[in-house]
N, C-alpha and C positions, 0 to 999 in steps of 0.2 A: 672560845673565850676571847673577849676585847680586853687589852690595856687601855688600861687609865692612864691619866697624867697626874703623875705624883711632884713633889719638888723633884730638884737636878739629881741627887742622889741616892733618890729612894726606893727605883728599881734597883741598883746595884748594891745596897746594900746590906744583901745575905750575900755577896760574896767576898766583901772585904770589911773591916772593922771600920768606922768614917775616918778614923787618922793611921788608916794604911794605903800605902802604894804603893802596888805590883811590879815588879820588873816586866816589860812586855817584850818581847818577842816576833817580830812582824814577821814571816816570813812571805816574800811576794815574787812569784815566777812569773815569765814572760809564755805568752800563746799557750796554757794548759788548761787544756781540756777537762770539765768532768769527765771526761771517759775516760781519760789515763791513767784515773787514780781506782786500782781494784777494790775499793771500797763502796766504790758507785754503784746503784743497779745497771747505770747506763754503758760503764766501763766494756769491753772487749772480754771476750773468755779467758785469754790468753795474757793479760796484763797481769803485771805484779809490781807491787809497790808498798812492800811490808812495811816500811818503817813508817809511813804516811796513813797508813792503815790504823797501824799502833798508834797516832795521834789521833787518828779519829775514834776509836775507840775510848778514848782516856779522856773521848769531852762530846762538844754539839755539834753533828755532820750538817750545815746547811746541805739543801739539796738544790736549792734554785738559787746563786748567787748571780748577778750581772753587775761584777763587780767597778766594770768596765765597756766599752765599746773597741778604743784601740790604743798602744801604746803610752801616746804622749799625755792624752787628757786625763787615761786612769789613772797615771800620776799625778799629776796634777789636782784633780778630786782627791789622790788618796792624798793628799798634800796641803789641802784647804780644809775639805769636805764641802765642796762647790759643785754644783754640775757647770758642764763644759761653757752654757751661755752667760756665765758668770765668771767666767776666770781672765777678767780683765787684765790686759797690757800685754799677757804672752801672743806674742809673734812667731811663727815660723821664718828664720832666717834664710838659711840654706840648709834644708833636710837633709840629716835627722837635727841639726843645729835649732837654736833657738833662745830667744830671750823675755826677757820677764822685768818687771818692778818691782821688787818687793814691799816697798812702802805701801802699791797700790792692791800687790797680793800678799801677803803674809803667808808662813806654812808655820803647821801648827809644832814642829816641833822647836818652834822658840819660844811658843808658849810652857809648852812642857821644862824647859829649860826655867823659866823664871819660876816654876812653880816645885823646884827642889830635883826636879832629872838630871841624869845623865844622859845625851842622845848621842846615837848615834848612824853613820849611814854605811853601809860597804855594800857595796854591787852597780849595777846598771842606773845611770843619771839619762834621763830624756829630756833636759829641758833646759841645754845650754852652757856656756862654760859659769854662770855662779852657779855653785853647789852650796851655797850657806854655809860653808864651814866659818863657825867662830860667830854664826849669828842663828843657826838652823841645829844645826853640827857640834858638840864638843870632839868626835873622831868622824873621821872618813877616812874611806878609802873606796874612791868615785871612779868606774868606766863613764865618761863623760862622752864619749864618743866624739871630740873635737880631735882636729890634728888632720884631717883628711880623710878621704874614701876606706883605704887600709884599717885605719883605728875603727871607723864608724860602723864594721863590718866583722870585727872582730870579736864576734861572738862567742866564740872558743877556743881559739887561739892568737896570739899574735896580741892580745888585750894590754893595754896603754891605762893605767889608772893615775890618779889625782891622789895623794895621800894630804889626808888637813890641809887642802884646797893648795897645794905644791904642784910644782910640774909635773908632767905625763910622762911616769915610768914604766915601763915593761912587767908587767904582772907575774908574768913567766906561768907555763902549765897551762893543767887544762882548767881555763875560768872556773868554772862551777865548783870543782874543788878546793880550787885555791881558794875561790870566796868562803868556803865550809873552811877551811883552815883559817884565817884571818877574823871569821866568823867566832871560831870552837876559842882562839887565843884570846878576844874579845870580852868573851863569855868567862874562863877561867879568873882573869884578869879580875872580874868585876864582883868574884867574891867576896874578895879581900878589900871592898869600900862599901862604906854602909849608906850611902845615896841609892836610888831606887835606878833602875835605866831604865832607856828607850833603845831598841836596835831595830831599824829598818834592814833586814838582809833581803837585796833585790837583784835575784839570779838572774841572768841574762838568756841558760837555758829557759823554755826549749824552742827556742825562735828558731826561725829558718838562718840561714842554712844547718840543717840538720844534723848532728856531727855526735856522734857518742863517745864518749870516752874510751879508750882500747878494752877494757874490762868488759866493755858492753857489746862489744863491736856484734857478736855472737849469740845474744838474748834474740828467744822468742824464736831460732831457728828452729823446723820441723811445725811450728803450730799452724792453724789453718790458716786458710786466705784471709787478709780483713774483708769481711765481709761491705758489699758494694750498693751505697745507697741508692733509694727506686728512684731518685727524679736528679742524680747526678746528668744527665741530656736534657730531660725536658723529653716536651713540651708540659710547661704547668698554664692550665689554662686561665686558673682563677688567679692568678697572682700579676701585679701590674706589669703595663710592658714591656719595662727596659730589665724584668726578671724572668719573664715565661722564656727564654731560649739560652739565657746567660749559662755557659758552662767552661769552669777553666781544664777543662781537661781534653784531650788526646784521645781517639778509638785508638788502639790496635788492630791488626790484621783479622780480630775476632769481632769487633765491635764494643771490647773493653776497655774500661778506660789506662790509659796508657802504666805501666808501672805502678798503677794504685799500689797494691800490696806491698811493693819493696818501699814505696813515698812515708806509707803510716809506719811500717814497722822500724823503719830509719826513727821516727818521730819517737816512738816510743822507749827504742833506745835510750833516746837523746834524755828519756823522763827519770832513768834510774839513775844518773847522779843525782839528780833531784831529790831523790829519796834514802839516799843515799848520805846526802848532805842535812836530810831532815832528823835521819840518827845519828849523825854523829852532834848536832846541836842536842837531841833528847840525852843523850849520854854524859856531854857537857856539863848539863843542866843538872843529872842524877849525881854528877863526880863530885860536885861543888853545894850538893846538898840546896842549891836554889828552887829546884821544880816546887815547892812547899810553897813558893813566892813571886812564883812568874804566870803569866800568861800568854800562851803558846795561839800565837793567829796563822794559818795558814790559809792564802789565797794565791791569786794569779790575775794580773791586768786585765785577760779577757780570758775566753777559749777559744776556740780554732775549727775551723770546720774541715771536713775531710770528704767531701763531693754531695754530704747536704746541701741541696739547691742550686746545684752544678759548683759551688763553692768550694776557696783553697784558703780562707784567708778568714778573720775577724770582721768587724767593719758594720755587717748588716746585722737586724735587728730579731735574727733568728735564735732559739736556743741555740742550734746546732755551733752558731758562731760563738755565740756570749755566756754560755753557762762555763762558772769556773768552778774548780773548791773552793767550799769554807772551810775551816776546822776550828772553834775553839776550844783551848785545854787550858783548865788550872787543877793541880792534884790538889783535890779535898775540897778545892771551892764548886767545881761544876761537875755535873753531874755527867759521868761515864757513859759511854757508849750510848748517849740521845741522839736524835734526829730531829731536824726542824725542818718542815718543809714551805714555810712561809718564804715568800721572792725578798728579796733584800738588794742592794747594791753595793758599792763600793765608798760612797758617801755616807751611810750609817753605819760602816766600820770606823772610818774617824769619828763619828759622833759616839760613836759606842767608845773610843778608846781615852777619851776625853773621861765616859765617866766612871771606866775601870780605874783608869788613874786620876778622880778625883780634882778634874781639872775641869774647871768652867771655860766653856768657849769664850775665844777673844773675840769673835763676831759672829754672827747669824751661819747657819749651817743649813744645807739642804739636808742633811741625812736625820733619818731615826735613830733615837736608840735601842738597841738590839737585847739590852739586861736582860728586860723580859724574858725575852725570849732565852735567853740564858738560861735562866731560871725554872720557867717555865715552855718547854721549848714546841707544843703541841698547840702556844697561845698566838692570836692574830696581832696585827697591828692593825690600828687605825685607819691612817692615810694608807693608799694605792703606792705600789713601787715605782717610780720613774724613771727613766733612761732616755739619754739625747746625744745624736752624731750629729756635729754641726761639721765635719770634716776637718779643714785646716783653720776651720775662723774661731775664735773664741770671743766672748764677753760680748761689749758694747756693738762689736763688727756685726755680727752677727742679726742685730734689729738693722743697721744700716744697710744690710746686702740687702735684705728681707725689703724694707722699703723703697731702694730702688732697681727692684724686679730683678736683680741679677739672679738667679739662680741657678745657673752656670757654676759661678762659686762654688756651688753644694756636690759638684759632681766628682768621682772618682773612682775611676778602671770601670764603666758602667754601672755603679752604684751612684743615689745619690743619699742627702743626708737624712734625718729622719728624728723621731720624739717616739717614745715607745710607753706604753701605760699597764702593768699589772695586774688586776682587780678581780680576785676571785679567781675560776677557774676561766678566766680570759685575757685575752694580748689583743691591743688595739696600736696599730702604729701607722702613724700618719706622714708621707715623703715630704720633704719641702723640696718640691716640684709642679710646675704647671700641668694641667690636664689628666692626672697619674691619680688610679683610685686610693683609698686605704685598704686596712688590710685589718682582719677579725678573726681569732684563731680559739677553740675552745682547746684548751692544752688536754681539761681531764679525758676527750672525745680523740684527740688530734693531735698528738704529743709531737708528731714528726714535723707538725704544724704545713701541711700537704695540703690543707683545703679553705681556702678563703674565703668564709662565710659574708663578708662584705658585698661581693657580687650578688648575694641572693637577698630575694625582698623579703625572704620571711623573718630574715634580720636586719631589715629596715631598724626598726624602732631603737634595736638594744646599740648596732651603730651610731646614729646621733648618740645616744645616750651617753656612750663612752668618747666621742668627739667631743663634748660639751665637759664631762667630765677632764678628761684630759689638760684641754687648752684652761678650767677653773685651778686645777692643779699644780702645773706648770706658773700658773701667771702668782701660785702664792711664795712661788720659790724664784721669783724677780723675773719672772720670765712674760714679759710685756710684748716679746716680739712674736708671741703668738696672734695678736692680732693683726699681722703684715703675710701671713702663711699665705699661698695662693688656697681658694676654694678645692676641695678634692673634688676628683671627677666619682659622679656614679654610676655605676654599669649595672644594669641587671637583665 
């Protein structure tokens, strides 16, 4: 089934009354993986993550979300609903530092504010020391990651936060919980006001350095080895050349890769306060009798890879890197324990949250909205899914590197940047790099995405196809500087 284009509120509205507005609930972790959440087919045997599970049952399990590419931007889209070559003014200052306009970029929860919200922000800030409070923000309590090396790194301990855009205090504990505790007090608090809210809760878990809370220190002891992806060495032959030998990892004295097993099962550790912190919000929620009026979002900036395609990191344009969760839940408005397996991203969650909560965008959005699919969660969209790593450039930079051949610019730790396109049971992603072919993946044939039909000429034709597609795509969501891309190379 296709969606149609109805007015602004017309998909969403079997799930609210037109003059109702939800309390939302964002919750957003850093580097998790759909595989960490034992709800996924794709999860580990060995994973557990009941209370995450429990929200996905109680609503709509997206299965392919790319919510994101890598920290900074998935913010920032989640914070516009912009893709990356649009998020004009932000600069990288000195990493992970950075700054922004806000005149020239707006974030939408000051729109939400003038439209009768409450917002609010507690956890991980990537993008500088303004935090909006008092313009983005009626409360925070911001890891901004300014103040030095020390703060910027303080992942789980030692964390320096921003409270209503005040000076960097000492959090005390272990992050993740303490955010669920500021979080759960947030939430009680907001009973007792009959204004609707917004809480952005953005965990810092489960980024590296990998660190579990003491509770955890001991999960998942006795369970088998993680098992060890087939093209974590190489050689991949079909895949362009600065990826066919790329591998970050270590033989050991067996030809294994170095401490694989103890690396992922540290990681997944690190995922049970996550889940940990996702019940004690559902509990919050049940205490104060609000679950009847909220909507519960669960995602993550990106995912993570764990030696799919010799890979340790986010960044490339592979599932294994970019698939996150979705979850969403509202008791009695959505429909229980569904599945949706249409591709989405991280920019038709703010377009979708605009029209749970009844709020017309203040400017033009790259993203879809998802109601539909809500509602109907077995039905297609439209338009093709998009996704783009311009690296450290954003907005207008981005046509100017492009035009004067820098491409240098685009590169990072051997990766460089890229445009990635959806469509059916296919992924077309094209490098912005000189000489470097594309790359064509059938997911339904090729899930592990291990064979790059682009070298072969029997898919000659459906390549253009989805190249032209693509670059029409892109240029309707302001993206002009596809016509500055170098030519792909063809190999066959």
């Amino acid at each position: 089934m296709r969606l149609t284009v109805f007015s602004f509120f017309s998909l969403c509205s079997f799930i609210w009354a037109r003059d109702e507005q939800p309390n939302i609930l964002y919750i957003f972790t850093d580097d998790q993986s759909v595989r960490s959440v034992s709800a996924y087919e794709k999860a580990r045997s060995w994973v557990s993550t009941p209370h995450i599970d429990r929200l996905a049952k109680s609503g709509v399990r997206f299965t392919q979300c790319y919510s994101g590419t890598w920290c900074q931007p998935s913010r920032a889209s989640a914070l516009t609903g912009l893709l990356q070559h649009r998020l004009d003014s932000i600069k990288v200052t000195k990493y992970p530092m950075a700054s922004y306009d806000p005149k020239k970029l707006p974030f939408f929860p000051s729109v939400l504010r003038k439209n009768g919200y409450e917002t609010a922000c507690i956890g991980k800030w990537h993008l500088g020391e303004d935090v909006g409070h008092g313009r983005d923000w009626d409360y925070s309590v911001i890891w901004d990651r300014g103040g030095g090396r020390r703060n910027a790194m303080a992942y789980y301990h030692g964390t320096q936060v921003r409270t209503n855009g005040g000076p960097r205090e000492a959090l005390g504990g272990y992050s993740n919980d303490r955010f669920t505790e500021i979080a759960e007090e947030y939430i009680l608090k907001q009973a007792a006001i009959s204004k609707p809210w917004f809480l952005w809760l953005c965990y810092p878990g489960v980024h590296g350095p990998y660190t579990p809370s003491d509770r955890h220190m001991k999960d998942y002891s006795g369970t088998p080895d993680a098992k060890v992806p087939v093209d974590i060495f190489g050689p991949r032959p079909t895949k362009p050349e600065h990826l066919k030998d790329l591998t970050r990892w270590k033989k050991d004295s067996n030809g294994d890769p170095l401490k694989y097993d103890n690396l992922v099962k540290k990681y997944h550790r690190s995922v049970r306060s996550l889940d940990d912190g996702v019940g004690t919000m559902l509990a919050a929620l049940k205490k104060t009798d609000q679950l009847k009026n909220t909507v519960v979002i669960f995602t993550s900036d990106q995912g993570f890879a764990w030696g799919e395609h010799g890979m340790q990191e986010k960044w490339a344009a592979y599932d294994a890197n970019l698939l996150a969760p979705l979850i969403f839940s509202s008791q009695g408005k959505i429909e229980a324990n569904t599945i949706c397996k249409e591709p989405v991203n991280g920019v038709d969650i703010t377009r979708t949250i605009h029209s749970l909560s009844r709020t017309v965008p203040a400017w033009q959005m790259h993203g879809r909205d998802l109601s539909g699919l809500l509602e109907k969660p077995s039905s297609s969209l439209t338009e093709p899914m998009l996704l783009i790593n311009t690296t450290y450039e954003y907005g207008n930079t981005v046509t100017e590197r492009l035009k004067n051949k820098n491409y240098d610019i685009f590169q990072r730790r051997g990766l460089t940047a890229w445009m990635m396109m959806r469509d059916g049971p296919y992924k077309y992603i094209r490098h912005f790099d000189e000489d470097t072919i594309e790359e064509l993946y059938d997911l339904n044939k090729d899930p592990e995405e291990l064979n790059n039909l682009a070298v072969d000429s029997k898919w000659h034709d459906l390549l253009i196809k989805l190249r032209t597609k693509t670059s029409k795509e892109i240029q309707k969501k302001d993206g002009d500087f596809v016509q500055y891309l170098p030519e792909p190379k063809e190999r066959y």
